[in-house]
C-alpha positions in Angstrom: 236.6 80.7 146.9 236.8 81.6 143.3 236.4 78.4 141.0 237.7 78.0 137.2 236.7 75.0 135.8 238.6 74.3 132.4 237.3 72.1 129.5 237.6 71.7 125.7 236.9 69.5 123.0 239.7 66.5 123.2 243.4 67.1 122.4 242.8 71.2 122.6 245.3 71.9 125.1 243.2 71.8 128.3 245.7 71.1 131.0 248.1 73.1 129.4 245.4 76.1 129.9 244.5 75.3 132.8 248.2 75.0 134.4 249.2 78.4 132.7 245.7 79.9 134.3 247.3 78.9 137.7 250.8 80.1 137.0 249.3 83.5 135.8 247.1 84.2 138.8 250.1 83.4 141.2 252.3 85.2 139.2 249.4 88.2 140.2 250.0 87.7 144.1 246.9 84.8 144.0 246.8 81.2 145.8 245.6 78.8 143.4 245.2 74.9 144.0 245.3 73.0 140.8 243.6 69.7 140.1 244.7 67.3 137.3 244.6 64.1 136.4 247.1 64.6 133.8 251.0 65.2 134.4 252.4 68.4 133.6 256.3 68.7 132.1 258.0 70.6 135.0 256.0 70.0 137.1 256.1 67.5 140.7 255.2 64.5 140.0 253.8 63.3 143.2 250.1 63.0 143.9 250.0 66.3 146.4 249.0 68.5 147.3 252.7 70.0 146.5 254.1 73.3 145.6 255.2 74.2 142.2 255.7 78.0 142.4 255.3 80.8 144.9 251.7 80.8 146.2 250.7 78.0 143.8 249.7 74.2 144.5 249.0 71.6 142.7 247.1 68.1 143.1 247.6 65.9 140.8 244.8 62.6 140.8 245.9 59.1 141.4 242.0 57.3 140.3 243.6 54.0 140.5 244.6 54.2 144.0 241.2 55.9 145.0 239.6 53.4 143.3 241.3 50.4 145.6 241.0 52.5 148.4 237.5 53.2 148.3 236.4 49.4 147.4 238.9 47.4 150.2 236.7 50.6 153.0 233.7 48.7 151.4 235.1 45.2 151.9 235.4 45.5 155.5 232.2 47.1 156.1 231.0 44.4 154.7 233.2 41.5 156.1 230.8 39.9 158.0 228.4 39.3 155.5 230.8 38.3 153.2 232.4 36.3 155.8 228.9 34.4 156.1 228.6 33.7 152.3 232.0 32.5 152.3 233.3 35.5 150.4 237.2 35.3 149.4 238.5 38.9 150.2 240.3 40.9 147.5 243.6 42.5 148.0 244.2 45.4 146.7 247.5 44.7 144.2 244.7 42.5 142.1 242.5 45.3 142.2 242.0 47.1 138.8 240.1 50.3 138.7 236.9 50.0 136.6 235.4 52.5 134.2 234.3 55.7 135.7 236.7 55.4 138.6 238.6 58.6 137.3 235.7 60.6 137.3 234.4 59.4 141.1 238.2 60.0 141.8 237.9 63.9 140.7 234.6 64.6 142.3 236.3 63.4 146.0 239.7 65.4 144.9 237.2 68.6 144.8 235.4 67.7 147.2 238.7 67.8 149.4 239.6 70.7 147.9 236.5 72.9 148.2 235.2 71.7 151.6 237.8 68.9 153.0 241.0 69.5 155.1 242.5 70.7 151.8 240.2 74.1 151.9 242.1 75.3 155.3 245.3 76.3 153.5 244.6 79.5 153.0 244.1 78.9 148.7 241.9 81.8 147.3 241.4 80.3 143.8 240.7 76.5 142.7 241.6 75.6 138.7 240.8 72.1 137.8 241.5 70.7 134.6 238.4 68.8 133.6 238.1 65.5 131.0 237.2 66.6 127.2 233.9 68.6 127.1 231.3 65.7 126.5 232.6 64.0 129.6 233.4 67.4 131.5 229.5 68.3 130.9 228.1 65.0 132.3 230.4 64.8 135.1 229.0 68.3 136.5 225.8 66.8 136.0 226.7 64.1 138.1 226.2 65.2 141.9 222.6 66.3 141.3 222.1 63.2 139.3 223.2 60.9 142.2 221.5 62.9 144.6 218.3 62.0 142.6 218.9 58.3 142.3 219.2 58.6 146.3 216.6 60.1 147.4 214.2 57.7 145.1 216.4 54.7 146.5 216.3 55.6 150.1 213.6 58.5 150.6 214.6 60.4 154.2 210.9 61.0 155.0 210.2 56.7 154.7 213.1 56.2 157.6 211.4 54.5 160.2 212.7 55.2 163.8 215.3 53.2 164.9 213.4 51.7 168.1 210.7 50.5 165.7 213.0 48.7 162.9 212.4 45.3 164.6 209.0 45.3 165.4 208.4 46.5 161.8 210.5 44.1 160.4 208.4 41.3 162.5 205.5 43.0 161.1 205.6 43.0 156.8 207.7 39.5 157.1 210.9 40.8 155.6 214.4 42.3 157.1 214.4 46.0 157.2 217.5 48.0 156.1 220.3 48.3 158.2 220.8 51.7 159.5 224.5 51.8 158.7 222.7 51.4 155.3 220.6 55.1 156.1 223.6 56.5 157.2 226.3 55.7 154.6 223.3 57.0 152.6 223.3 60.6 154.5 226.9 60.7 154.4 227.1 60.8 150.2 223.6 62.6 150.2 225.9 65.5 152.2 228.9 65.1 149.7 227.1 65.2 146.9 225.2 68.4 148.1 228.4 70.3 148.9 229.9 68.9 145.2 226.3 70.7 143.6 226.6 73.9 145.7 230.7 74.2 144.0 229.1 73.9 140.7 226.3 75.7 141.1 228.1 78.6 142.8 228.0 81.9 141.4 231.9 81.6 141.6 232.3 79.0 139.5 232.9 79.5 135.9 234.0 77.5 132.9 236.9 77.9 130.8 236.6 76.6 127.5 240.0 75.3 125.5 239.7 75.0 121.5 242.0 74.6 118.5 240.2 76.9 115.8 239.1 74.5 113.3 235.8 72.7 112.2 235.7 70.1 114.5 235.9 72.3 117.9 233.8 74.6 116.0 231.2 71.8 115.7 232.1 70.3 119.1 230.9 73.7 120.7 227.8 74.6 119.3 226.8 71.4 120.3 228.3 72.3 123.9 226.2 75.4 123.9 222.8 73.4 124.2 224.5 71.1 127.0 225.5 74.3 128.8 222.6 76.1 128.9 220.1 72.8 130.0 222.5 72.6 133.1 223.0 76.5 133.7 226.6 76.1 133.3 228.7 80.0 133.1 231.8 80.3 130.9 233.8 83.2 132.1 236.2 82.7 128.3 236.6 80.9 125.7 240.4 79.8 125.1 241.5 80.1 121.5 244.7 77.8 121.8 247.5 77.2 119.7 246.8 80.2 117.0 249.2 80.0 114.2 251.0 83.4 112.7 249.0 85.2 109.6 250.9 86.1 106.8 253.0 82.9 106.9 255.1 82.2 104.4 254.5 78.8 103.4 251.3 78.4 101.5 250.2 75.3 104.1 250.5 76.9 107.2 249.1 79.7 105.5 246.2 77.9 104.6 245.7 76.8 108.2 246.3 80.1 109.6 242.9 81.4 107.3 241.3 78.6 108.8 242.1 79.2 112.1 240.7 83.1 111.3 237.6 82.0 109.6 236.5 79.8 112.9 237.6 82.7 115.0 235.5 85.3 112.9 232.5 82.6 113.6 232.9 82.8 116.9 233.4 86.2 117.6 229.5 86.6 115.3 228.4 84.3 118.0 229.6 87.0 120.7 232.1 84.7 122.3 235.2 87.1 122.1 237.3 84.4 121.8 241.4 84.7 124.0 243.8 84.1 121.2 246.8 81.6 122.7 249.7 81.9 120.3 251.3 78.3 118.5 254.5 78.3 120.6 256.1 76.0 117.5 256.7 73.1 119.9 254.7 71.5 123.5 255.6 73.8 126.5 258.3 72.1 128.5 257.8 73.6 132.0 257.0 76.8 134.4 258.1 79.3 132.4 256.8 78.3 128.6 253.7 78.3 130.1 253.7 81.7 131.5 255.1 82.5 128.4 251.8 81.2 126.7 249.7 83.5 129.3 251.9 86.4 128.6 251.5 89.5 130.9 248.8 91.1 129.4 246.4 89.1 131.3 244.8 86.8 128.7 244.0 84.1 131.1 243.6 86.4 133.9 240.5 85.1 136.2 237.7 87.8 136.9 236.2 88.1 139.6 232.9 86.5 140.4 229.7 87.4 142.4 229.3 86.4 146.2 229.0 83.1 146.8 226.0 82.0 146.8 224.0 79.6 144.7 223.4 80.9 140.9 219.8 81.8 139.8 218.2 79.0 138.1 218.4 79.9 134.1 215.1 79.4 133.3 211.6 81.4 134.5 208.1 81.4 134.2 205.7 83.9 131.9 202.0 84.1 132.2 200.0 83.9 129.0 198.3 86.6 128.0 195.3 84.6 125.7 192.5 86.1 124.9 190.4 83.2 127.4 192.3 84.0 130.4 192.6 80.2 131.3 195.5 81.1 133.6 198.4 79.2 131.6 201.7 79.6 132.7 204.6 79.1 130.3 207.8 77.3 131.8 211.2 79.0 129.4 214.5 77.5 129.0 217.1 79.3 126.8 218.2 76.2 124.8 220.7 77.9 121.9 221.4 75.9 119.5 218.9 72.8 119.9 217.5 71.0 117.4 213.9 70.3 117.1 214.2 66.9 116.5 217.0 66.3 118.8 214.4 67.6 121.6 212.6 65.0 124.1 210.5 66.0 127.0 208.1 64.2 129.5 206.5 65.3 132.8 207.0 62.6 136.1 205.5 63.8 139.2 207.5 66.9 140.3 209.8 67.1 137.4 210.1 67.6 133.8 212.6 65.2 132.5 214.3 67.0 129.5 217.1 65.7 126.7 218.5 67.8 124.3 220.6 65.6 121.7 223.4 63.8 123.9 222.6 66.3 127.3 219.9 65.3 130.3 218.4 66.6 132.7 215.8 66.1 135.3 214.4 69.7 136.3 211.9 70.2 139.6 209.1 72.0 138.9 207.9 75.1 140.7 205.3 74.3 143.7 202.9 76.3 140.6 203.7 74.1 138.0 203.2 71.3 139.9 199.4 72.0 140.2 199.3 72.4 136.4 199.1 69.6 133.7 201.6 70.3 130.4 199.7 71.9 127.3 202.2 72.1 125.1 205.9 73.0 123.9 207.5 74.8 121.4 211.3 75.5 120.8 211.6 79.3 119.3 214.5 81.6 118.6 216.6 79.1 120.8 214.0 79.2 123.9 212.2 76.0 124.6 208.7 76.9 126.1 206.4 74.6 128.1 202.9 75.6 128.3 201.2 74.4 132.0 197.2 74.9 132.5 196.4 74.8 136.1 194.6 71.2 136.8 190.8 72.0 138.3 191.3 69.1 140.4 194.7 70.6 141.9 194.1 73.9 142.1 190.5 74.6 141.9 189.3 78.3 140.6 187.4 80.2 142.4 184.9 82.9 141.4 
């Protein structure tokens, strides 16, 4: 299934993209599902999954009852511990949804969407409107990131067999974990890995939203270094609310240059940017906003590859120094990084990279991980790690 992921600096007109993307591509004989968390004038305002139009869907996110859902499950797998300390069960009308609960909330909404009992209706194209870029760009981080924290938490390959738990426990003096503990573990672990495979997918692309101006144009050449660490795709970039040239007041004349300058930018950059024009007011319903797409097919999604998991976006060269010592040099397109802004350290299998307000913890190839880092530079946008093989890893021969 075909994935468009929608995103922009804050107050660009994200969700109003993204529901005009979905309007346009049923309007074309698609089935799109769209995800929101934000509510959409004309559209239904139940939770959904509900129709809106011919062939399209639309789900929009209710975190705060996810988030009491999700903590009274907890509660009464836990009742007889808590029972035992004497715990006063919560009910879930004083239950108030704590930070990050909307973003939890959206990963299990496309989780059901992508893979749950949602996918089985027959939808051909998902469109989810995403937080504000920062935000977006961490959350798609986050399914590897937890995936991570797992496996260092609860490593799979340290499970003792169930038959032994006991005598083990007997043995080093304290209680082993519960197994409900492994498998609650498994269950997320599986989640997770079916949330990273949607992102990583070769059919999923993101859709950048932006006012022209100098904020979004700052806002997104910072995004460019955030996109490329995580091998994110943008399939367009959204040009929203364009005023009319030639205007005749001098003021919105003045903003209409503006608006051109930061397009003109931004076209240099080669991002051929899809020019949305200023309706004069907020669209009201279904048909402003497929007004707003028009029928040219400005927001029109195109196609993607086969599924299939994208190739990683960096790769490895071989030096080619004069002393044949064998280095390998590890290259990461990085455009628009700063020098300064760059931090990078090696731990065990990974290289564990930041660039300005973006993270990432990269596994190394099985080569790399027989080779001790040399060196790094950042050049023409392309940060590249030198690695000399380690005699004591992976011991020359000759």
């Amino acid at each position: 299934m075909r994935t468009v992921l929608v995103t922009g600096p804050g107050g660009a007109g994200r969700t109003t993209v993204a529901a005009a993307t979905a309007l346009a591509a049923a309007r074309d004989g698609a089935r799109p599902l769209l995800i929101t968390a934000d509510p959409i004038p004309g559209f239904p305002g139940a939770t959904g999954p509900v129709p809106v139009t011919e062939g399209l869907t639309a789900v929009r996110i209710d975190s705060g009852a996810h988030f009491r859902a999700e903590l009274l499950a907890l509660q009464e797998k836990l009742s007889t511990v808590l029972d035992l300390l004497g715990g006063n069960p919560l009910d879930g009308e004083e239950l108030t949804e704590l930070p990050g609960s909307a973003e939890l909330a959206l990963l299990h909404t496309l989780g059901r969407a992508a893979h749950g009992d949602w996918a089985r209706n027959g939808h051909d194209l998902l469109v989810v409107d995403l937080p504000p870029l920062r935000e977006a760009l961490a959350l798609l981080a986050l399914p590897a990131q937890l995936r991570r924290y797992l496996r260092r938490l609860l490593p799979p390959e340290r499970q003792a067999a169930r038959a032994l738990r006991p005598m083990l426990a007997q043995l080093a003096g304290v209680p082993m974990p519960a197994q409900w503990l492994y498998e609650a573990a498994e269950r997320r672990d599986a989640e997770l890995a079916r949330l990273q495979a949607l992102i990583e997918d070769r059919a999923t692309t993101l859709r950048l939203v932006a006012e022209p101006g100098p904020a979004a144009a700052d806002a997104l050449r910072t995004a460019r270094t955030g996109l490329a660490l995580h091998g994110l795709r943008t399939d367009a970039l959204i040009a929203n609310r364009v005023l009319p040239g030639h205007a005749p007041d001098p003021f919105f004349a003045a903003l209409a240059a503006q608006q051109e300058k930061v397009l003109g930018h931004w076209r240099d950059e080669g991002h051929a940017p899809v020019r949305l024009a200023h309706l004069g007011r907020d669209p009201q319903g279904p048909a402003d906003l497929l007004d707003l797409a028009g029928r040219d097919g400005a927001l029109a999604v195109p196609p993607a590859g086969p599924d299939g998991r994208a190739a990683d976006p960096w790769w490895i060269e071989e030096s080619g120094g004069p002393d044949g010592d064998g280095t390998l040099v590890w290259c990461l397109p990085l455009p628009g990084a700063v020098k300064k802004e760059l931090q990078l350290v090696r731990r065990g299998g990974e290289l564990l990279l930041s660039a300005g307000p973006f993270h990432r913890a990269v596994p190394l190839e099985p080569a790399l991980r027989r080779c001790t880092v040399s060196g790094a530079a950042l050049t023409d946008g392309v940060l590249r790690v030198r690695f000399t093989p380690d005699p004591a890893l992976w011991p020359r021969t000759g």
